[in-house]
C-alpha positions as CSV (number, residue, x, y, z in Angstrom):
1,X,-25.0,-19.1,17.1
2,X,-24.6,-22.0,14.7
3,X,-22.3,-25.1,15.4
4,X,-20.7,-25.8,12.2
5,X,-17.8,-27.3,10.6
6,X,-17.3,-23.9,9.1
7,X,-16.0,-22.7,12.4
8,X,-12.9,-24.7,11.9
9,X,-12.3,-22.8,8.7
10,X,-9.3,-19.8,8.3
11,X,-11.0,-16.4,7.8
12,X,-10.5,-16.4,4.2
13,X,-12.8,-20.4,4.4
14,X,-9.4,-22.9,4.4
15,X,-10.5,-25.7,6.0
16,X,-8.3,-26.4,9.7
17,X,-7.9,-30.4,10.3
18,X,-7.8,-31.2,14.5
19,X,-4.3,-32.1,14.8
20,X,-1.0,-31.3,12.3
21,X,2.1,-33.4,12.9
22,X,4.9,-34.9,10.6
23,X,2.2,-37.0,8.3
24,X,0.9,-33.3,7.0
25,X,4.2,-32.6,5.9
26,X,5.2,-35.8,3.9
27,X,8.2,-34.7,1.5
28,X,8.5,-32.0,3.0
29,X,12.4,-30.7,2.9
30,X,13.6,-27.9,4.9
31,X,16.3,-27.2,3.3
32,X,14.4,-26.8,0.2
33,X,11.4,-25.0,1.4
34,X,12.9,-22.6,4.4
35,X,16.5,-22.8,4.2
36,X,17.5,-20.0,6.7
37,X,16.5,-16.5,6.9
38,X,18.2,-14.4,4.6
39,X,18.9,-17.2,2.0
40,X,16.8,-18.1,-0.5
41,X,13.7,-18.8,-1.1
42,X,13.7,-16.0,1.9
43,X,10.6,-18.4,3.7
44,X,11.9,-17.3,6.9
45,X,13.0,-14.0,6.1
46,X,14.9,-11.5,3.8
47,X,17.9,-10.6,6.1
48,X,19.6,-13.7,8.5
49,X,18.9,-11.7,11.3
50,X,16.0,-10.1,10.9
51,X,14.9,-7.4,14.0
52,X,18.0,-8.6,16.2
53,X,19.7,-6.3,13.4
54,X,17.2,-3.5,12.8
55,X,13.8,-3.1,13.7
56,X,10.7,-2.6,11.3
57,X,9.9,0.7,10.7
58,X,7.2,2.0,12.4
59,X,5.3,4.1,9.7
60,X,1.8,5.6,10.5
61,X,-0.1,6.7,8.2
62,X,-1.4,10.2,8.4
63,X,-2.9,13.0,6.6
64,X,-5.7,15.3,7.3
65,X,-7.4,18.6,6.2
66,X,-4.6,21.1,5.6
67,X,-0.6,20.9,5.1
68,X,-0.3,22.8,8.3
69,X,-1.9,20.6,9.8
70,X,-0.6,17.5,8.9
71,X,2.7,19.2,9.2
72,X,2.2,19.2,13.1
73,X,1.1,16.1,13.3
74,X,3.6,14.6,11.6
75,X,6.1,16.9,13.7
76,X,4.2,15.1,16.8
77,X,4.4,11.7,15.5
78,X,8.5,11.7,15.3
79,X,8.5,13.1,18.6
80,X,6.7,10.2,19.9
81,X,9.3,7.6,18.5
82,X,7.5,6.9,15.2
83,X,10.6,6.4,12.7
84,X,9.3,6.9,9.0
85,X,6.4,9.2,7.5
86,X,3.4,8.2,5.3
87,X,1.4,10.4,3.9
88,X,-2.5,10.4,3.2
89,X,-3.9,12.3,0.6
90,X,-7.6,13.8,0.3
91,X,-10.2,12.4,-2.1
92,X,-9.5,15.0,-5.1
93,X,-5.8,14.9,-4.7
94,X,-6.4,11.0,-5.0
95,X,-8.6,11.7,-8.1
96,X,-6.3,14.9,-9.6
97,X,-8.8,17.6,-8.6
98,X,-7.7,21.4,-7.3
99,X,-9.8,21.9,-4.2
100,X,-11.7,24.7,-6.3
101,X,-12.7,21.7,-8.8
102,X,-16.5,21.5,-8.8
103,X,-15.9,17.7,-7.8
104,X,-14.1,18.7,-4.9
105,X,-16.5,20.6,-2.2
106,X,-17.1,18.4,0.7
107,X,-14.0,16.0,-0.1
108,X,-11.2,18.8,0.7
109,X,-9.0,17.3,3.5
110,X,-11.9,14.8,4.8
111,X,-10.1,11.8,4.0
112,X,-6.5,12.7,4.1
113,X,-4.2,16.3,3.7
114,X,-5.2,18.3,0.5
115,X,-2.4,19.1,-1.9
116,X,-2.6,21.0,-4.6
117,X,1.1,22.5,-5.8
118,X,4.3,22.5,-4.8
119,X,4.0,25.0,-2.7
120,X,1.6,22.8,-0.7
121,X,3.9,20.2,-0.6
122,X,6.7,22.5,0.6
123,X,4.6,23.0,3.9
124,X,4.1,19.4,4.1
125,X,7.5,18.8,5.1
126,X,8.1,22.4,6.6
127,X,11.3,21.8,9.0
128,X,11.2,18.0,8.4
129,X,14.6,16.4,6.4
130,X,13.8,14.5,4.1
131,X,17.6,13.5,3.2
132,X,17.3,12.0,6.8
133,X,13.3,10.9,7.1
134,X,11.8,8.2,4.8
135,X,8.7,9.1,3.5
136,X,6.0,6.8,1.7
137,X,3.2,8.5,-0.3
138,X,-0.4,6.6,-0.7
139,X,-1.2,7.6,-4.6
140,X,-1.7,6.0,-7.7
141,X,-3.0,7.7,-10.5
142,X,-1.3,10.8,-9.9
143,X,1.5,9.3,-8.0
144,X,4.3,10.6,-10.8
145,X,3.3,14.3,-10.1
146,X,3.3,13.6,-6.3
147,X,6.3,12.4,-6.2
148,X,8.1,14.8,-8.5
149,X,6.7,17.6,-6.0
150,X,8.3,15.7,-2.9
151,X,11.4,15.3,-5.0
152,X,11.2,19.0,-6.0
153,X,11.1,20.0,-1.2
154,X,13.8,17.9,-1.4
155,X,15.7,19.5,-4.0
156,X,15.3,23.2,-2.2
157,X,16.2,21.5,0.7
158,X,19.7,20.2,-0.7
159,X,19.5,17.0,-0.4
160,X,20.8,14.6,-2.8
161,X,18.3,12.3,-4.9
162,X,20.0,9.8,-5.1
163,X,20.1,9.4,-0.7
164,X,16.6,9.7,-0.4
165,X,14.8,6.8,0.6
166,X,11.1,6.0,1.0
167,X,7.9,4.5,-1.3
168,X,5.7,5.7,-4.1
169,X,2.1,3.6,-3.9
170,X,2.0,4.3,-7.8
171,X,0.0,0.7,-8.4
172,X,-2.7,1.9,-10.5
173,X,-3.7,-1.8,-11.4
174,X,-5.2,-2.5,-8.0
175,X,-7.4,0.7,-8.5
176,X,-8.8,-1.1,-11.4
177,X,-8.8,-4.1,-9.2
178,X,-10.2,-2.8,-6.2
179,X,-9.9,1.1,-4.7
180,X,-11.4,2.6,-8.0
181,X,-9.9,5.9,-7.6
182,X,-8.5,6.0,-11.4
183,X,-7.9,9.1,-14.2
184,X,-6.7,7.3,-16.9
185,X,-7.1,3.9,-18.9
186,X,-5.3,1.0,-18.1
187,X,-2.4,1.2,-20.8
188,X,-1.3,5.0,-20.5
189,X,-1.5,5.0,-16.7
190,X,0.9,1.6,-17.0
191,X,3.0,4.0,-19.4
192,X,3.2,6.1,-16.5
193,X,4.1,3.5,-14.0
194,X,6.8,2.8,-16.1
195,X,8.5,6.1,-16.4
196,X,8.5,6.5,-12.6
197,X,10.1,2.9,-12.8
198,X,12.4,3.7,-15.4
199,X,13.2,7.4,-13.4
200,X,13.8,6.2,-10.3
201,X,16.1,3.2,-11.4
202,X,18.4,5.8,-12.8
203,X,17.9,9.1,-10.7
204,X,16.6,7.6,-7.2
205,X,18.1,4.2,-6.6
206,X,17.4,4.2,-3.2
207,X,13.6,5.1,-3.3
208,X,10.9,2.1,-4.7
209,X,9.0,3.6,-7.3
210,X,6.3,1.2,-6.8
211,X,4.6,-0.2,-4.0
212,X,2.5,-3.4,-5.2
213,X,-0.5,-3.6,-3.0
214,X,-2.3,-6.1,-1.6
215,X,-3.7,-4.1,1.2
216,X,-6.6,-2.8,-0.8
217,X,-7.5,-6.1,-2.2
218,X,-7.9,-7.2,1.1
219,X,-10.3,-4.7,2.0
220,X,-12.5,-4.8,-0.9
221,X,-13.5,-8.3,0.2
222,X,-10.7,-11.0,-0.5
223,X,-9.0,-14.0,0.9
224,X,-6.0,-14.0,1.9
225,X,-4.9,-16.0,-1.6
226,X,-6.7,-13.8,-3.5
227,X,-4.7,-10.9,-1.8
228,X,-1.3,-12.3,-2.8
229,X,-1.7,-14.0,-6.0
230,X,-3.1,-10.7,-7.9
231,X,-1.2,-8.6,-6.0
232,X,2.1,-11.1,-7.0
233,X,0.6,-10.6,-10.5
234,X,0.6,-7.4,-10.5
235,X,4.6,-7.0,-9.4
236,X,4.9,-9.5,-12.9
237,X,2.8,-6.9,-14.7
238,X,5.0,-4.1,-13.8
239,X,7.9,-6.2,-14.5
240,X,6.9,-7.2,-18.1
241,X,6.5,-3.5,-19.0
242,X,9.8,-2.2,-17.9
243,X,11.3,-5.0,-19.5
244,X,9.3,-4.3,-22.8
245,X,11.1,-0.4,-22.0
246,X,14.7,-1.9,-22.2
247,X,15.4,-2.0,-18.7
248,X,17.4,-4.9,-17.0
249,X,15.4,-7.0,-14.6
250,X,18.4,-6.1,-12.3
251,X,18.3,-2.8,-13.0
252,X,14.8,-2.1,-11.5
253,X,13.5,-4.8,-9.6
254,X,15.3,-4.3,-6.0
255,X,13.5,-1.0,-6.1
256,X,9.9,-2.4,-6.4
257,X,8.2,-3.4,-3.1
258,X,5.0,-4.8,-1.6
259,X,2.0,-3.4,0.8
260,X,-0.4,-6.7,2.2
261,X,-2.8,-6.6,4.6
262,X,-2.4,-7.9,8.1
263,X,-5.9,-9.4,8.8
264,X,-7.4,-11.1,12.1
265,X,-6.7,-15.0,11.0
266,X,-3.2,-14.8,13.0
267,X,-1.8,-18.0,11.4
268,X,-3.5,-17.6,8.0
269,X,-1.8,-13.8,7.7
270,X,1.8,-15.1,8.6
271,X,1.8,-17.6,5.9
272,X,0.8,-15.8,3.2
273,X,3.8,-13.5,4.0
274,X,6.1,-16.4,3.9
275,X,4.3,-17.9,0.9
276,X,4.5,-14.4,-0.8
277,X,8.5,-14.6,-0.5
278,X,9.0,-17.9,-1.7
279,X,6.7,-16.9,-4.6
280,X,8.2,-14.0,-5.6
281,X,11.9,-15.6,-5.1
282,X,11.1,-17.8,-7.7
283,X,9.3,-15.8,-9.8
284,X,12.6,-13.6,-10.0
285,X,15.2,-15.8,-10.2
286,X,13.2,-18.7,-12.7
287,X,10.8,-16.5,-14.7
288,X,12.7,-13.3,-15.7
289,X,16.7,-14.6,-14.7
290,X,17.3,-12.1,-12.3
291,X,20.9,-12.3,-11.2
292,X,21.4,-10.3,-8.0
293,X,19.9,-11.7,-4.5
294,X,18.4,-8.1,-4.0
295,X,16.2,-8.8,-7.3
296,X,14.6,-11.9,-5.4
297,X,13.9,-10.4,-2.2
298,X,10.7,-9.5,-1.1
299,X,10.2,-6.5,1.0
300,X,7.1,-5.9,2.3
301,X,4.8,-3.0,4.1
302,X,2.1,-4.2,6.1
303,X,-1.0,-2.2,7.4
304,X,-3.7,-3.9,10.0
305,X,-6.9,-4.5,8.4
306,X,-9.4,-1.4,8.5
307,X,-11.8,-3.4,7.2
308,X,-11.6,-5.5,10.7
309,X,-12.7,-2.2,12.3
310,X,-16.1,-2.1,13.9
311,X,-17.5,0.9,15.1
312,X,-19.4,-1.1,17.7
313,X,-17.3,-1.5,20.7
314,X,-14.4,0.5,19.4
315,X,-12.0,-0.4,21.8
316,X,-12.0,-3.6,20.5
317,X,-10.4,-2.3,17.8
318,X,-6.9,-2.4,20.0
319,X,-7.2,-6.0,20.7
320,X,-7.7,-6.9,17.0
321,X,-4.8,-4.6,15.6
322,X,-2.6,-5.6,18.2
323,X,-3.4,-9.3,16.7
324,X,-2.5,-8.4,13.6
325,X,0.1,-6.3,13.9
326,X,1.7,-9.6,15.3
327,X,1.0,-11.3,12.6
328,X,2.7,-8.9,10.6
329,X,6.2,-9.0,12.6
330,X,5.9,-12.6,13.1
331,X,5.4,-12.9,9.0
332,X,8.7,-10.5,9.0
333,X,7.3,-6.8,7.6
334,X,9.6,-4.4,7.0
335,X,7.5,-1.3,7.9
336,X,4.6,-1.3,9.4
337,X,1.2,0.6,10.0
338,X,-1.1,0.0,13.0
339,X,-4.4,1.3,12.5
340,X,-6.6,3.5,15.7
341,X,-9.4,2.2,17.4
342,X,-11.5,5.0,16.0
343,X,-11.3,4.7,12.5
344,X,-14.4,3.2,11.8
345,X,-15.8,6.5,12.7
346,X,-13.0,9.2,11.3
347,X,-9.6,9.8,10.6
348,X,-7.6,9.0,13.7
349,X,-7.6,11.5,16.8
350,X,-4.1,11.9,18.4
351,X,-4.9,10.0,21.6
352,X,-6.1,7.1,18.9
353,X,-2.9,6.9,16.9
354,X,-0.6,7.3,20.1
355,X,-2.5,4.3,20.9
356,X,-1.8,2.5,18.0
357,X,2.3,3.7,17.8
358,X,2.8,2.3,21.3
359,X,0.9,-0.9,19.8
360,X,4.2,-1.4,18.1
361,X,6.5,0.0,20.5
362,X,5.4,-2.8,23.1
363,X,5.6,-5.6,20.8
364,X,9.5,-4.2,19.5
365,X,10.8,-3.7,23.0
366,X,8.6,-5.6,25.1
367,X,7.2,-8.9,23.9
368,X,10.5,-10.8,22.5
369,X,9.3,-11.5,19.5
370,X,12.2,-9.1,17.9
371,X,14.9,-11.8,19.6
372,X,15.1,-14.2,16.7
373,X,13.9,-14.5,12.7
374,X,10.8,-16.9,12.3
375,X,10.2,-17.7,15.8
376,X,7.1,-19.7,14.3
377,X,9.5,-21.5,11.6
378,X,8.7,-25.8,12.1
379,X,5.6,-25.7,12.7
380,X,3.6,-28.3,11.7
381,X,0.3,-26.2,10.9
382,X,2.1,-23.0,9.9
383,X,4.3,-24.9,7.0
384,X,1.6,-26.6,6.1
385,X,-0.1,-23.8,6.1
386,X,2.3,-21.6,3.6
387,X,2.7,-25.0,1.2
388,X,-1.1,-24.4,0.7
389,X,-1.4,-20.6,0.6
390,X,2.1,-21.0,-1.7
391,X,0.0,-23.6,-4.3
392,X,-3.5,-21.9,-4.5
393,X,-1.8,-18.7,-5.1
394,X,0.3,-20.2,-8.1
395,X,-3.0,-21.8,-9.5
396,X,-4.5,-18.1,-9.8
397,X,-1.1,-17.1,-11.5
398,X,-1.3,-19.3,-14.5
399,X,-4.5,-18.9,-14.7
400,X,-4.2,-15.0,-15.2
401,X,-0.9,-16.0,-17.8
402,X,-3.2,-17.9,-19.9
403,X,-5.5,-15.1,-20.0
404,X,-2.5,-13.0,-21.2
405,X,-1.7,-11.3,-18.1
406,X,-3.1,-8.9,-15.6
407,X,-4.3,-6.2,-17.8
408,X,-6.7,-8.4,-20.3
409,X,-8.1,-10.6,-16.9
410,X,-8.6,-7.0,-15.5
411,X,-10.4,-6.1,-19.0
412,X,-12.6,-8.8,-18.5
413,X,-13.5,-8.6,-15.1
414,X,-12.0,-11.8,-13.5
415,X,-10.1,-10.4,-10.5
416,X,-13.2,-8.2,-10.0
417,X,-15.6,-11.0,-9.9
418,X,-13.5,-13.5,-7.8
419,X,-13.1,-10.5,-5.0
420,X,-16.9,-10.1,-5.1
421,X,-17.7,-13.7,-4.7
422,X,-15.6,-13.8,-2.1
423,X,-16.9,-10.6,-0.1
424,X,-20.7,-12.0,-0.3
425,X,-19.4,-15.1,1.2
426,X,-17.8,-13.8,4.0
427,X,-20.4,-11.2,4.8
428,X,-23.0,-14.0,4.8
429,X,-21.1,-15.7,7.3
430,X,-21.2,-12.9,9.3
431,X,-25.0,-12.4,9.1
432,X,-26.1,-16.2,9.1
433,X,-23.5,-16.3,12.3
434,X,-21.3,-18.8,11.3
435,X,-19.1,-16.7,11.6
436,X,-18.3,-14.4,15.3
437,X,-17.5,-10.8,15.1
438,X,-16.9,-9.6,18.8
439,X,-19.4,-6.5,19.6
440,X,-21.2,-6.9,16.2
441,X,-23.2,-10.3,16.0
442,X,-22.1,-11.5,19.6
443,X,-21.6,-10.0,22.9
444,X,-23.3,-6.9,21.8
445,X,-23.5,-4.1,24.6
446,X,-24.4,-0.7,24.4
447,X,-22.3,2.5,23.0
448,X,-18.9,3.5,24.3
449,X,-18.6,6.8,23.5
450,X,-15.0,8.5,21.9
451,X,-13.9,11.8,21.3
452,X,-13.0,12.2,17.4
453,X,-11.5,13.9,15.5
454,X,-13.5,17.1,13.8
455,X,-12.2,18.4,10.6
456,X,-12.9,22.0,10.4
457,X,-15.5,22.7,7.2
458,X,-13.2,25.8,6.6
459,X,-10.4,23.6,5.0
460,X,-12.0,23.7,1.8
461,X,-12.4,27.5,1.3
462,X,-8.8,27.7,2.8
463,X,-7.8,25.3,0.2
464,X,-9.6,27.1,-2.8
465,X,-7.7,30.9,-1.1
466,X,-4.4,29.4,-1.2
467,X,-4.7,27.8,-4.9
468,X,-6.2,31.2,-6.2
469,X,-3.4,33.7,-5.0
470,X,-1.0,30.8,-5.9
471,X,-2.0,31.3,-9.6
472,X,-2.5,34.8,-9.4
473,X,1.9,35.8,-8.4
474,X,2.8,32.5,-10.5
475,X,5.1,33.0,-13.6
476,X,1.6,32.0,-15.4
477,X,3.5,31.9,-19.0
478,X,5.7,29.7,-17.3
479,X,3.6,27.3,-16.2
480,X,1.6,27.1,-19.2
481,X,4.6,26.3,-21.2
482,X,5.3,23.6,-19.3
483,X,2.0,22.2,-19.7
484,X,2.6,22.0,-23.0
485,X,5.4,20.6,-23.4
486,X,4.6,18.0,-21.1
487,X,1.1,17.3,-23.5
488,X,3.9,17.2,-26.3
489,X,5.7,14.3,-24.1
490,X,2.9,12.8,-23.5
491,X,1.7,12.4,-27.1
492,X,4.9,10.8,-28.3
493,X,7.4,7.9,-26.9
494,X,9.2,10.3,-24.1
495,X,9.8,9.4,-20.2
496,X,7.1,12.3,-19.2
497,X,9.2,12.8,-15.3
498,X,11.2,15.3,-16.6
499,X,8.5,17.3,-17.8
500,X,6.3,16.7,-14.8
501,X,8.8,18.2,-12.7
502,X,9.2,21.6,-14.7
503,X,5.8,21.9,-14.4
504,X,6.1,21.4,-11.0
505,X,8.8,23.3,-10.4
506,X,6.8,26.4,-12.6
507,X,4.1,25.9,-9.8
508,X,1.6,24.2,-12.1
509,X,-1.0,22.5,-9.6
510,X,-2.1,19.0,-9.5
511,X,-5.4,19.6,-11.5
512,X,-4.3,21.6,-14.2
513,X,-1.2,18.5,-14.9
514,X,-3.6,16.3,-14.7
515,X,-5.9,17.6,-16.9
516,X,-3.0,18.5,-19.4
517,X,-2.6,14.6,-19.6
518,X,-6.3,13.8,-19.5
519,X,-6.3,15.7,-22.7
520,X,-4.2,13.4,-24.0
521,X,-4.6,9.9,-22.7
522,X,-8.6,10.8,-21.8
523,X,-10.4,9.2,-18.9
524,X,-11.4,5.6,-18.2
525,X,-15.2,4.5,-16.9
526,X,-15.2,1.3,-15.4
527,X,-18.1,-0.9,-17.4
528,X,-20.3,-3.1,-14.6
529,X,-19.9,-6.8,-14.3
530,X,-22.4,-8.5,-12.5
C-alpha cells in the first residue's frame, strides 16, 4: 500500500490537519453556531431532548417479489420490534410498467414488491393499520399514483387522512441527478410534485409529501458536500414551485423532509447532518420568511450506505453499517434504515435484516448514546468540521442560483458531471490503493459463503395472472372514464390527485395511468455528457 498524505484525507478527499484545538475555531461563537438542541439553527438537534424523549424510528426497508410476500414479511418485521414500514418497489413499478409490459419480464419483483393496482396495494397492507403504522414509500415518478393507492387501503380501512402519518420519496429531480429511473420531463413531473405538495398540505397534514434525497446522490459517486448541497437545492426547488402555486411557505414546508446517506467517514457523515440543519434553518427563515419554527426544522431519514457493501467478506458488511448507523444517531436522524450484510449479492434474507434491526436495537437500548442530544457537540474537529462542510456546501448553492436554479444546472449537466468527477476519483483511490477497503484491496481471504435470498421466477407470470383477471371483472367503462378525465386534467392547470385517485379507485393499474399521462406530458431521454 502507498504512504501518502491522502490517507489523512475524509472519505469524500477533505484534508484532516494532526491536532484541532481552540486556534481552529477562532470566532467561533456557540451561541451563534449551536445554540442548544431544539433551538435554532437546530446544529445540535431539532427537538431539546432528542432520543431521551422518543427514539428514532427504526424503519427497514423492504419489498420483494409479490404483495403476499412482502405482506409477511413486513407482518415479521413489526413482530421483531421494527416500528415503521418502508416499502420497495420492483423495477417496472419504479418505471410505470404492468408486469405484463414487454419491458417488464425478468424485472417483476427482483428488486423490490411488484404493484400493479389497488388491489395489489390492498394486499400490501392486508391486516396491517395504517391509521396506527407509518409507512414511507421509495417512488418518484409515479409516486402521486402510489400514494393515492395507499391513501385509497387506507380509506377502506376507515382511517382518517388527515391521522396518517408517513413519507412519499416523490423527488423526481434526483432521478435526473442520479437514480435515472424517470417517465416524464423535468417540468411536468415538477408539476406533479407540486400537486402531491399542494394535496397533502390541505388533505394529509400529517404525512410529508416529499422526501428530498440525498441518499441516492451518495451512491452514484458523491462527497459528502456534494450529497447535501444538491440535495439542499433540491428542497429550494420544490419550494420555489409551490410558492409559484400560491401556497404559503408555512403552509407546506413542515411537511417536506430529507433522506442522506450515512457513509463510512464517521466524523465526516455527522457533520454534514449538523451542517444540513443549519443550512436549511437559514435557508427557511432568511430566504423565503418562513414564520413558524416547524418551517425551519430539518427532519431527516437516513439509510447506511449500500454502496459501502462489498460482496467480498460480507460480514464485514455488519461492522461498517453498524459504523454508520452511528453516525446517523450521533448526527440526530429521525428514522432510520440499516442495511444487511448480504446485499451486495440480493435483496436481504430474513436472518440478514434481523441482523441489521437488532443493529439499531443495541445501539437504542444498549450503547448510551440515546442518553443526551449531541453527545459530540464541542468538539474541536467535529465543529470545525460542520463550519467547513456548512461553507462548501453554500458555495455549490449560489453557484446553482446563478445558473437559475436546479432545473436549468440539471439541463446542462453540472450536478451530473461534478458527481462523476467525483466517483472516478474515489474509485481510483481505491484501485491505486491510496485508499483501504477491508476484504477488497487489503486483507483479502477467501469466500465466506451465505445463504440468500431466492426470488421465485414464477412471480412474474403470477404478476401478469393477477393484472389480467383484474381487468377482465373491472368496471372497464369505469376505468376508462377516469383515464380520461384525468388526461383532460392533465392537459390544462388542474391539481391531477383527485383524478388519480378515481382512477385508482375504478381499479385502473399503474401502467395504463401512467401511460394516460405519458400521452400527455410524453417521455424524457436523458442526452449524454461526457
Amino acid at each position: 500500500m502507498k504512504t501518502t498524505e491522502r490517507q489523512h484525507t475524509t472519505t469524500s478527499g477533505v484534508p484532516v490537519d494532526p491536532l484541532y484545538g481552540p486556534e481552529q475555531l477562532a470566532g467561533f461563537d456557540p451561541s451563534r453556531e449551536l445554540g442548544p438542541p431544539g433551538e435554532f439553527p437546530y446544529t445540535r438537534g431539532i427537538h431539546r431532548d432528542m432520543y431521551r424523549g422518543r427514539l428514532w424510528t427504526m424503519r427497514q426497508f423492504s419489498g420483494f417479489a409479490t404483495p403476499e410476500e412482502t405482506n409477511r414479511r413486513y407482518h415479521y418485521l413489526l413482530e421483531q420490534g421494527q416500528t415503521g414500514l418502508s416499502v420497495a418497489f420492483d423495477l417496472p413499478t419504479l418505471m410505470g410498467y404492468d408486469p405484463d409490459h414487454p419491458m417488464s419480464p425478468g424485472e417483476v419483483g427482483k428488486c423490490g414488491v411488484s404493484i400493479a393496482s389497488l388491489e395489489d396495494m390492498e394486499i400490501l397492507f392486508r391486516g396491517i393499520p395504517l391509521g396506527e403504522v407509518t409507512v414511507s414509500m421509495t417512488i418518484n415518478s409515479p409516486a402521486s399514483v402510489l400514494w393515492a393507492m395507499y391513501l385509497a387501503v387506507a380509506e377502506q380501512q376507515g382511517a382518517d387522512w388527515t391521522r396518517l402519518s408517513g413519507t412519499l420519496q416523490n423527488d423526481i429531480l434526483k432521478e435526473y441527478i442520479a437514480q435515472k429511473e424517470f417517465i416524464f420531463p423535468p417540468r411536468p413531473s415538477m408539476r406533479l410534485v407540486t400537486d402531491t405538495i399542494e394535496f397533502g398540505a390541505k388533505r394529509t397534514p400529517r404525512f410529508n409529501p416529499v422526501s428530498i434525497s440525498g441518499y441516492h446522490i451518495r451512491e452514484a459517486g458523491s462527497t459528502a458536500v456534494q450529497e447535501l448541497a444538491f440535495t439542499l437545492r433540491d428542497g429550494i426547488e420544490y419550494v420555489d414551485w409551490a410558492l409559484e402555486r400560491g401556497l404559503e411557505v408555512d403552509e407546506f414546508a413542515p411537511r417536506l423532509s430529507f433522506f442522506f446517506n450515512a457513509h463510512n467517514d464517521f466524523f465526516e457523515e455527522i457533520a454534514k447532518y449538523r451542517a444540513a440543519r443549519k443550512i436549511w434553518a437559514s435557508v427557511m427563515r432568511e430566504r423565503y420568511g418562513a414564520r413558524s419554527e416547524r418551517s425551519w426544522k430539518l427532519r431527516f431519514h437516513a439509510q447506511t450506505a449500500g454502496c459501502s457493501l462489498t460482496w467480498q467478506q460480507p460480514y464485514n458488511n455488519v461492522v461498517r453499517t453498524a459504523v454508520q448507523a452511528l453516525a446517523a444517531v450521533l448526527g440526530g436522524a429521525q428514522s432510520l434504515h440499516t442495511n444487511s450484510l448480504d446485499e451486495a449479492y440480493a435483496l436481504p434474507s430474513e436472518h440478514a435484516v434481523t441482523i441489521a434491526l437488532r443493529t439499531q436495537q443495541v445501539l437504542a437500548y444498549e450503547s448510551g448514546v440515546a442518553n443526551t442530544p449531541d453527545p459530540l457537540g464541542g468538539s474541536y474537529f467535529l465543529e470545525k468540521l460542520t463550519l467547513d462542510t456548512e461553507a462548501a456546501a453554500n458555495d455549490y448553492i449560489r453557484r446553482i442560483d446563478g445558473m437559475g436554479g436546479m432545473i436549468a444546472a440539471i439541463e446542462t449537466g453540472f450536478p451530473q458531471t461534478e458527481i462523476a468527477a467525483a466517483s472516478y476519483r474515489y474509485q481510483r483511490e481505491i484501485e491505486d490503493g491510496e485508499r483501504t477497503i477491508v476484504g477488497v484491496n487489503r486483507f483479502q481471504s477467501g469466500d465466506e459463503p451465505i445463504e440468500l435470498l431466492q426470488i421465485d421466477e414464477t412471480t412474474g407470470r403470477r404478476q401478469e395472472e393477477k393484472v389480467a383477471a383484474l381487468r377482465a371483472r373491472r368496471n372497464n367503462a369505469e376505468a376508462q372514464r377516469t383515464l380520461d378525465a384525468l388526461k383532460g386534467a392533465a392537459e390544462g392547470a388542474e391539481n391531477t390527485m383527485p383524478y388519480i385517485l378515481d382512477a385508482v379507485r375504478a381499479y385502473a393499474t399503474l401502467g395504463e395511468i401512467c401511460e394516460a399521462l405519458r400521452a400527455v406530458f410524453g417521455s424524457y431521454q436523458e442526452t449524454t455528457r461526457l
